[in-house]
VMD Tcl script that draws the C-alpha trace (Angstrom):
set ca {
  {-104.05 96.44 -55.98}
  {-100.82 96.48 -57.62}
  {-101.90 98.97 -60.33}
  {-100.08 102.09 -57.80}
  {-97.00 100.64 -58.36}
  {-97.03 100.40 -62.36}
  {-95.74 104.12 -62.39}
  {-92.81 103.05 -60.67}
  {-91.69 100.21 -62.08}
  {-91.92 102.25 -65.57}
  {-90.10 104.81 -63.93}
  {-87.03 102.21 -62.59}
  {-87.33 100.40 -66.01}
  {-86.66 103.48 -67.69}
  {-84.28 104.71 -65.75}
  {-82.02 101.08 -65.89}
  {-82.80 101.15 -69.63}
  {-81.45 104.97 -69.82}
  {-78.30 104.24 -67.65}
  {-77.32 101.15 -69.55}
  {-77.79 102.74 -72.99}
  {-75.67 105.77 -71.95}
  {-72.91 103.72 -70.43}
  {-73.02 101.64 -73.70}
  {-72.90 104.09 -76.15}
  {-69.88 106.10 -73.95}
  {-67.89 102.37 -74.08}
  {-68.85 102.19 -77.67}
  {-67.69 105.97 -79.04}
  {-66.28 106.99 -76.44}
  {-61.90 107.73 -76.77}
  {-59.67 104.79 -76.83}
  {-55.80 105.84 -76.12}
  {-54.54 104.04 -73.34}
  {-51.06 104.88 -72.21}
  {-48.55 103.68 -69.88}
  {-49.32 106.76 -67.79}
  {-52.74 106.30 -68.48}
  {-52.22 102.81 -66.74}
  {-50.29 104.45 -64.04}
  {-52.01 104.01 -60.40}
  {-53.74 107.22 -59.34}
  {-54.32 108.04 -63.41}
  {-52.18 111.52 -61.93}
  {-48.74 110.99 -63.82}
  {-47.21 110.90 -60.33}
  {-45.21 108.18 -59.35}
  {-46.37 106.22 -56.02}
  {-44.96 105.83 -53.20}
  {-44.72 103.43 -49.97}
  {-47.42 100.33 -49.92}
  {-50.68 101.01 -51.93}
  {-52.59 99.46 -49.21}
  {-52.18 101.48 -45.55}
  {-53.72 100.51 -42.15}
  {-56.01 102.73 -40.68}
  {-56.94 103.27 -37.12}
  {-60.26 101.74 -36.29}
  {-60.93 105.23 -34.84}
  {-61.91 106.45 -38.23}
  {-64.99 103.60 -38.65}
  {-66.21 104.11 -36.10}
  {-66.72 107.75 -35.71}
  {-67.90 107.48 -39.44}
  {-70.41 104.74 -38.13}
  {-71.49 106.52 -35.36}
  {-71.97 109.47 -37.26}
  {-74.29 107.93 -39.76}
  {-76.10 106.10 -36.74}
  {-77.18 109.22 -34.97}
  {-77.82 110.81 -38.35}
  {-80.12 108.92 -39.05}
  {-81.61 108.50 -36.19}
  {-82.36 112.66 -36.04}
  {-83.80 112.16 -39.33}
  {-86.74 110.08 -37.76}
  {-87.31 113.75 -35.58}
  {-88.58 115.43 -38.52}
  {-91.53 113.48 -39.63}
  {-92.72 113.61 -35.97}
  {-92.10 117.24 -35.95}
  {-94.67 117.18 -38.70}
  {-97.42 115.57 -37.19}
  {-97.09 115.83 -33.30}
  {-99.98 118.02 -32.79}
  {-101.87 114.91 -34.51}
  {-100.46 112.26 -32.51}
  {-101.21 114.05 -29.26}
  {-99.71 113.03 -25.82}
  {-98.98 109.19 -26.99}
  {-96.73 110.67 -29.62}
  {-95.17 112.87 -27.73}
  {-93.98 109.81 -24.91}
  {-93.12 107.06 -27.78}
  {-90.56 110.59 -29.19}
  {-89.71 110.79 -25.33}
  {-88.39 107.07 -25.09}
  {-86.71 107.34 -28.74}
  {-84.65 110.32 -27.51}
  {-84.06 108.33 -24.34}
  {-82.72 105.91 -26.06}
  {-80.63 107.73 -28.67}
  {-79.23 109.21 -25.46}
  {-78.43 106.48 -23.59}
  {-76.72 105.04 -26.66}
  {-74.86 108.40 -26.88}
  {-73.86 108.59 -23.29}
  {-72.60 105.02 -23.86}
  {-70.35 106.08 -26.68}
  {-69.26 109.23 -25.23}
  {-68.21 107.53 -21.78}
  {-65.95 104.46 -24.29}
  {-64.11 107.10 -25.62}
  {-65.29 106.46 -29.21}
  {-65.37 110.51 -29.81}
  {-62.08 111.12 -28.87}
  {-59.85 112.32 -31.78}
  {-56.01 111.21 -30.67}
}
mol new
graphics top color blue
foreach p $ca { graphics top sphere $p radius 0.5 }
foreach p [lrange $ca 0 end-1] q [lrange $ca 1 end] { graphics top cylinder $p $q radius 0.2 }
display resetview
């Protein structure tokens, strides 16, 4: 039963193998000349300035969290968009409620204010 998977674990095995070999033999020949400006924050040769730390608005989470939230959720469309002939009219209601439900969510968001941009 577990015979599928051998493929894949060669393939991650190789690929960790791979990755740490390349990363080792890049720390191992790879250019040594550190500098002050090297050391500099930013690595730019510019000088900072003000705090390196800022506060941000919580604005910008979570419009980047509801962005990846109904991202994601449209990529669950596509599957179904495959198959609905297959799935006949019970697929079609269960997509019905899911949309419902993204919507609701949406409305919900849209009615706090969470995609105004001040």
């Amino acid at each position: 039963m577990l015979e599928a998977y051998y493929p894949i674990a060669i393939l991650i095995g190789i690929t960790v193998v791979l990755g740490i070999l390349v990363a080792g033999l890049g720390h191992l020949f790879g250019p040594k000349r550190p500098s002050t400006r090297k050391g500099a924050p930013y690595e730019s040769g510019m000088m900072p300035y003000g705090p390196g730390t800022r506060q941000m608005p919580i604005r910008f989470y979570l419009v980047a969290v509801l962005f990846i939230l109904f991202d994601v959720e449209v990529i669950f469309l596509f599957p179904w968009g495959v198959v609905y002939r297959e799935l006949g009219l019970f697929g079609v209601i269960e997509m019905v409620v899911f949309v419902v439900i993204l919507l609701v969510g949406f409305i919900y968001a849209w009615k706090k204010g969470a995609f105004e941009w001040e």
